[in-house]
Steps between C-alpha positions, in 0.01 A plus 500: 500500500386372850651149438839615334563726787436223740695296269788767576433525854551116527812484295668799705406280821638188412818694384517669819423179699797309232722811637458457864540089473830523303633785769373275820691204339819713464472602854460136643811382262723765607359432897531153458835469329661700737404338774584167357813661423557602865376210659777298302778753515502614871555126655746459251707796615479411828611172465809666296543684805475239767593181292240294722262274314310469808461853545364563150254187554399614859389878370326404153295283728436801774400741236255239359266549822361825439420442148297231629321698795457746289294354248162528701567906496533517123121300477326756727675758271410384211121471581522841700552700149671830456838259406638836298643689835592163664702368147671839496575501858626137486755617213616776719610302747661241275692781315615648859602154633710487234687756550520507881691147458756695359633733827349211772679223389838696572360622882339186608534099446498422199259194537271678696447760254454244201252255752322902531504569085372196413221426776358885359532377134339173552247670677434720255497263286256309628249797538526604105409151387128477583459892392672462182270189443187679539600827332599255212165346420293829573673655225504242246087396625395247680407271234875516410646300829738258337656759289552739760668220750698371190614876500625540841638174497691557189660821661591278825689245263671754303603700861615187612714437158623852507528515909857285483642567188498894604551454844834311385631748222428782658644397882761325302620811309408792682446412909203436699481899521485546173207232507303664767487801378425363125198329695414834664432653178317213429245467737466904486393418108233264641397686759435765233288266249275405777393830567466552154357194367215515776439874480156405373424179676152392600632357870530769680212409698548284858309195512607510910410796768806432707885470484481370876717192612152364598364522186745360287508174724104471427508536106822288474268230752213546290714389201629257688150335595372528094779268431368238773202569386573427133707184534535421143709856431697412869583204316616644173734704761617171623581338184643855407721494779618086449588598162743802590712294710559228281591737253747646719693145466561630122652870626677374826645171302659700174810613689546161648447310229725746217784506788496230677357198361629631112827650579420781341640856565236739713449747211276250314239491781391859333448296167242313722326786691434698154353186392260526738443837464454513107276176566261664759547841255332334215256314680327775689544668093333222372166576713557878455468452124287215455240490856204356374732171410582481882257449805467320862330235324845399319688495826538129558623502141760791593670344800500134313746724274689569731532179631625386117761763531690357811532131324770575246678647779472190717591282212804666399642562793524120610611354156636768288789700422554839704482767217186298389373519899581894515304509137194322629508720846513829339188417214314272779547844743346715237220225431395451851522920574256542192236318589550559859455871395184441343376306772568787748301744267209312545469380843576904541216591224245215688554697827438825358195383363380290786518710785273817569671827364522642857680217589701407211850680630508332855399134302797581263722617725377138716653351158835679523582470827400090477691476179820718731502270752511179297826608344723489830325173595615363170852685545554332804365127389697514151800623690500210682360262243790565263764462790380178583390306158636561112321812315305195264367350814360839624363615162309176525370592806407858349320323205274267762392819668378663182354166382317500831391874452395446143257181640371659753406813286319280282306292764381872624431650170120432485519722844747764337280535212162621626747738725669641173 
């Protein structure tokens, strides 16, 4: 009788535990979507408003800053426990920036108010991403790493899928107040699941004594000086960071290349970006349902497939036909996000299991803010790259730098392995 009711006991728990991992996802999908949603749709307005390219350039890249800074914070969060009140706070604020936008931008300047918006949601953001990571894998178990990043990373894609598509119908139909109050609702509805979902959670305790300027400086230093201390993860960073911007060359080039270099009309650069979205979908699904065929190990193999997916696109767009081109784009796009998904699982699953638990927010958030900064960088060299030389010529360039990156991950992999 003992054993069956333990039997029970253990059922009931994982049920309960199944419960609270389903409602957590909810709440990031609904957090995240919105605010990819919002993040797409406010610039957009304002440059309906103003009609200045410039001016919607000049404030996506001002509101990208305090994503960036903010990063650091969301590490010492994560590691400082109790993330219920902070993930319910965080959704209160997004729900009541949302609808503030609504009265300020008719009593102040309009950019100011959208530079304002965004630089909060970014920031936000930025603070959710290491919490919702760690919150992840505690529920699932640690021994379950992989499948909780392919989780989180699966509801990023499909945020990002769903972020423009209802961003556009639903600022196209209704209004951008219409929209903000839609999102509103929306982040109320995660704010909600978070409390719920960790109710019960085992991380309410600190692992800090202080919430002192001083003492966030020293933890994010001491996580700081474990990476130079620990050269072979700094150098995973590296590599991490080398292979973000050249993949940037794929996101920043599709517009270019469908528009200007095909002559095609603007609408079929969406064909392109849910490519990419459906490709890094399945491949973060792929580890999700199948982990134990995934691991660091493979991870020269992983970015070598990426490299394979950027030839056919090289190839037809110097010798063949344009539909054939836009074909080869839009499969080699979905190819290259895959695997590039599945790479990004792992170097995230490595860290997680490389660096001590007290430390493990601050070294992710070290890989988030690294991997945030590389995608400007490449912004600004692809921007220039494709101004200057054909979009073949700068894919090639794209494919060297991945070559490079898979060579040197293999030269280091002896190193990476006794780490992992």
């Amino acid at each position: 009788m003992d054993g069956l009711r333990d039997a029970i006991v253990s059922l009931e728990s994982k049920t309960v535990r199944s419960i609270r991992l389903t409602e957590l996802l909810v709440a990031q999908l609904c957090a995240y979507s919105m605010l990819s949603v919002l993040c797409f749709a406010y610039p957009l307005y304002l440059f309906d408003c103003s009609g200045s390219s410039t001016l919607y350039g000049a404030v996506a890249a001002i509101a990208f800053v305090p994503g960036v800074l903010a990063t650091p914070a969301g590490g010492i969060l994560a590691d400082r426990g109790r993330h219920r009140g902070v993930l319910v706070v965080l959704g209160i604020v997004l729900m009541v920036s949302s609808l503030l936008f609504i009265p300020m931008k008719h009593s102040l300047p309009l950019t100011v108010v959208v530079v304002a918006t965004l630089c909060v949601q970014y920031g936000i953001q930025s603070l959710l991403k290491p919490m919702l990571q760690i919150e992840t894998v505690r529920m699932t178990g640690q021994e379950k790493v992989e499948r909780a990043t392919a989780l989180v990373s699966q509801i990023t894609m499909a945020s990002n899928i769903l972020g423009p598509v209802v961003g556009t119908a639903v600022y196209g139909c209704f209004g951008i107040d219409t929209l903000c109050e839609t999102a509103a609702v929306t982040f109320a509805i995660s704010a909600f699941l978070f409390g719920v979902a960790l109710k019960q959670n085992a991380s309410s305790g600190m692992t800090g004594d202080s919430t002192t300027c001083s003492t966030c400086r020293s933890v994010f230093r001491e996580s700081i000086r474990y990476l130079f201390q620990n050269a072979s993860l700094l150098v995973v960073f590296l590599l991490a960071a080398v292979l973000n911007l050249a993949l940037v060359g794929l996101t920043i080039g599709a517009p270019v290349i469908v528009a200007k270099h095909l002559g095609m009309q603007s609408s079929f650069v969406g064909i392109i970006e849910v490519a990419m979205g459906l490709g890094g979908l399945v491949g973060s699904g792929v580890v999700g349902m199948r982990p134990h065929r995934f691991s660091f190990k493979g991870i020269c193999r992983y970015v070598a497939m990426i490299c394979f997916g950027v030839v056919p696109i090289i190839v037809t767009l110097l010798s063949g036909p344009d539909e054939l081109a836009f074909a080869a784009l839009a499969a080699g796009s979905a190819w290259v996000m895959a695997w590039a998904s599945i790479t990004s699982v792992e170097i995230v699953s490595f860290v997680q299991r490389s660096a001590p638990k007290e430390l493990c927010g601050k070294v992710l958030a070290l890989v988030y803010m690294v991997l945030s900064c590389a995608t400007p960088i490449g912004q600004l060299v692809y921007g220039l790259a494709y101004d200057r030389w054909t979009p073949a010529i700068v894919c090639a360039g794209m494919l060297a730098v991945l070559t490079m990156t898979t060579v040197l991950f293999y030269r280091l992999k002896s190193r990476l392995w006794r780490l992992s």
